[in-house]
N, C-alpha and C positions, 0 to 999 in steps of 0.2 A: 372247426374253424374258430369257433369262441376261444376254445382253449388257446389258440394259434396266436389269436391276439393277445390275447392274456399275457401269453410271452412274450410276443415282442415290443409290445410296452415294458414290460417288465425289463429287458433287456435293454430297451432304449433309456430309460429312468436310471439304470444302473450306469448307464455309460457316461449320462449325463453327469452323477453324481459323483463318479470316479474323477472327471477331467476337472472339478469343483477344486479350487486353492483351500486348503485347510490354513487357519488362522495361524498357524506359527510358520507357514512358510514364504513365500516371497507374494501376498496378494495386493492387488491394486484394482483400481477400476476398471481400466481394459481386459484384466484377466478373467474381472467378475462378470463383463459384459461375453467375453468368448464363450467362457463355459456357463453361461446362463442362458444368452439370448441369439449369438448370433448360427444357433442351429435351424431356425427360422428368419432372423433377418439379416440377410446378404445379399452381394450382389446376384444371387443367383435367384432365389426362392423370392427373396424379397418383402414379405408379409407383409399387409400396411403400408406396403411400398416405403419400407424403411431398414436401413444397410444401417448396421451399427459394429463393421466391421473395420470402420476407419474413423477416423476426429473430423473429418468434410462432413463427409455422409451424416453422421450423428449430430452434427450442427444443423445440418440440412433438414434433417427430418422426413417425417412421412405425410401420412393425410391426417395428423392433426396437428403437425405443426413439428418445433424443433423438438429433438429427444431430449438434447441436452442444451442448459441452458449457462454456459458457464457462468462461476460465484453464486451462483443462484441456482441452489440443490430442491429447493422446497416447490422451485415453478419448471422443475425438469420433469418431463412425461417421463422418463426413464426410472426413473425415484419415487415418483407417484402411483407407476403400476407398480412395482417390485415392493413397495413396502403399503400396497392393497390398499392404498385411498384413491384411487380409481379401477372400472371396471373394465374389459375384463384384466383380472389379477395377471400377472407374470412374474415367472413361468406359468404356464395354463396346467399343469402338469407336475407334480411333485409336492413336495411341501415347500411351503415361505421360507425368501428368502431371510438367512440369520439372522440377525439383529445386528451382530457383528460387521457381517457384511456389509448391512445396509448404513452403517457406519459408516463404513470403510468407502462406499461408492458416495456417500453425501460429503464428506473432507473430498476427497479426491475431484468431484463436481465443484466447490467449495473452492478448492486456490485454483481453480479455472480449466479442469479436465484436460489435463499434459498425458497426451499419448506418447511414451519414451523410447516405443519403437514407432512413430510412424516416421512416417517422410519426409524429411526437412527438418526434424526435432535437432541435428547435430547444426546445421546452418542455424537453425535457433540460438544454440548455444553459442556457435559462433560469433553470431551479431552480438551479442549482448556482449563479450568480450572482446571484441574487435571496435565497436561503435558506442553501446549505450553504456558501458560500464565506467568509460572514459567520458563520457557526457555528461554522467552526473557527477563523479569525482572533481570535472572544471568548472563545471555551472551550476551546480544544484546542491549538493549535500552541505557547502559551507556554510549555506541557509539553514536548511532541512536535513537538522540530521537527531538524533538521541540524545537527551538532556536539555540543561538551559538557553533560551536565546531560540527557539525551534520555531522559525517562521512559518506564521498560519497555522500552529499544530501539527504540520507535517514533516515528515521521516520520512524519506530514502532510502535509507541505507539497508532496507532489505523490500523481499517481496510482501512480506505481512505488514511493515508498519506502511507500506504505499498504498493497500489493501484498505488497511483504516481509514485512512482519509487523515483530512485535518477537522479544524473549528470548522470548517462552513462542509461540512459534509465530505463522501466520496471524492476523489479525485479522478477516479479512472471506472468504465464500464469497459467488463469483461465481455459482456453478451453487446454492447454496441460500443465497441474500442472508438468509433470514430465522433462518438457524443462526448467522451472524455475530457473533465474539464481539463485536465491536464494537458490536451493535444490545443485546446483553446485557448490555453495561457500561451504556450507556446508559438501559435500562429497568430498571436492580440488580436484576438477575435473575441476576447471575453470582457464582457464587464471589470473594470478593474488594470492594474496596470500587467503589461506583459509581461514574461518571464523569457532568458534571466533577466530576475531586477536589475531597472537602470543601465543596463546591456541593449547592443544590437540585438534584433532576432536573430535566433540561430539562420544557417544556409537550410535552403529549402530539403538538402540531402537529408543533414540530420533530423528533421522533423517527421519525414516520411521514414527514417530507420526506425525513430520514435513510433508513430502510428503502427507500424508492420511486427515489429518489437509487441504491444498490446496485442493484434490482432492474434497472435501467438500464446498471447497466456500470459506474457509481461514476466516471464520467469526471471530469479538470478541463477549464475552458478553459484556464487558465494555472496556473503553481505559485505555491504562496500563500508569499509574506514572510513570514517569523517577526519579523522587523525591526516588522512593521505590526500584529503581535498585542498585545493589550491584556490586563490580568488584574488583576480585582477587588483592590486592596490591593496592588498589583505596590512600592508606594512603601515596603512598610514593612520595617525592616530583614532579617526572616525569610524573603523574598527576592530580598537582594540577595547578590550572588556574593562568599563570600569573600576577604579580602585581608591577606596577612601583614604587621603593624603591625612599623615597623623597631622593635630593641632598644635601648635607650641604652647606651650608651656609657660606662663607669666610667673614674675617673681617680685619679691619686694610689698611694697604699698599696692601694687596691681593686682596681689597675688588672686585675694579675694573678690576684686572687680564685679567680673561679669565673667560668666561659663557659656554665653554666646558666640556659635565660632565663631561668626562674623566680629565680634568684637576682639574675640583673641587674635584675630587675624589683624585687622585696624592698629591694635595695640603692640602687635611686632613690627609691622610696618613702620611705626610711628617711634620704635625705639631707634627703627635702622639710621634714621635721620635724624632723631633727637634722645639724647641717652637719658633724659628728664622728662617727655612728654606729659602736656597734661591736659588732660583728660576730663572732661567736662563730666556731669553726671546726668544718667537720660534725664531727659525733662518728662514731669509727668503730663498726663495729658488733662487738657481742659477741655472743660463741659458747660455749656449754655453760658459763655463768656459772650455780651455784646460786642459789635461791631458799630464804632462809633463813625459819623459822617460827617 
């Protein structure tokens, strides 16, 4: 009987270890979570009363709460057994997980745990090319985009520089989409002026495609051009990028004057109307002169 089990541990360890993604092939987090953990938590068996056979479920959690915590790999139960800072270890059964792996499952928890085959993942992609991609293209990126002039430190124009936030911190919570100060700017609910700047608020539609968009992961398909954004009145001089106007040039008796633009300026001015101007010399300034009564 001993021996009996012997092998069929042996046997299950094995199988386990076969279905394991090796590092040069196609691994990600879901695949690390199939063949690591969900031989015990499913919806069948259930252990812990936690399914980590789906991205609900795994949000969901068990009896200590969520497995996964998206953007935030270091306060996921799921991360914390497998790489043995809490007990019991998981797998209960085998040797620790890689190092590699456990890489590979913290990035993956990290830009907000996208399961690529679940349900709904293609309507994901959809939205965001149907609704949000065109949302920030006409309202958002001409602000917030990569390089100079980058309102509040914030960028757009992918999922990582939205990730970072700006100066005043995060803009968006992955694990509570609906705290996002980002969805607060947009419904001027926030300290500070609403967004888009100096704009009506969006229709209630696009805010909530917004909110549903984060509750998802806030993925792109691709990173949006600031090149291709558009902005109401973009044509009128108040924003366009300043450009230092050269000074003219004095000649003659002026020539040595004064290298003050304002005086260079004064002094074309003054020729336009008079081909001789003349030109007073500064006055110097005086100091503790009385004031007679």
């Amino acid at each position: 009987m001993r021996r009996f089990r012997q092998s069929g541990w042996v046997g299950w360890l094995a199988a386990v270890l076969i279905t394991i993604p090796r590092a040069g092939g196609d691994i990600g987090g879901p695949a690390i979570l199939k063949a690591r953990c969900t031989s015990c938590h499913n919806p069948q068996s259930k252990q812990s009363k936690l399914d980590l056979t789906t991205r609900e479920s795994a949000l969901a959690g068990g009896e200590r709460g969520p497995a996964i915590v998206p953007g935030k790999s270091r306060d996921s139960l799921v991360y914390q057994f497998s790489s043995r800072q809490l007990r019991p270890f998981m797998p209960p059964v085998g040797d620790p997980v890689p190092a590699e792996e456990l890489k590979t499952l913290a990035t993956w928890i990290d830009s907000g745990a996208p399961w690529s085959n679940a349900p709904g993942s293609a309507q994901s992609a959809s939205l965001f090319s149907s609704a949000i991609k065109p949302l920030l293209e006409q309202k958002c990126v001409s602000c917030h985009h990569t390089g100079a002039g980058k309102a509040g430190g914030l960028d757009l124009t992918s999922r990582e520089k939205l990730l970072e936030g700006g100066d005043h911190g995060p803009v968006v919570a992955l694990d509570n989409p609906e705290s996002s100060v980002l969805l607060a700017k947009l419904r001027h609910t926030a300290t500070g002026p609403g967004m888009p700047f100096n704009q009506p608020q969006l229709p209630a539609e696009s805010i909530e495609n917004v909110a549903k968009w984060l509750r998802e992961g806030a993925h792109y398909n691709s990173p949006i051009e600031a090149k291709t954004a558009t902005r109401p009145g973009s044509d009128h001089w108040a924003f366009q990028k300043p450009v230092k106007a050269p000074l003219p040039k004095l000649t003659g008796s002026l020539r040595f004057w004064s290298s003050n633009p304002v005086d260079l300026l004064l002094a074309q001015d003054g020729r336009k109307r008079d081909s001789n101007p003349r030109l007073k010399p500064i006055a110097e300034p005086c100091f503790g002169a009385s004031i007679s009564t």
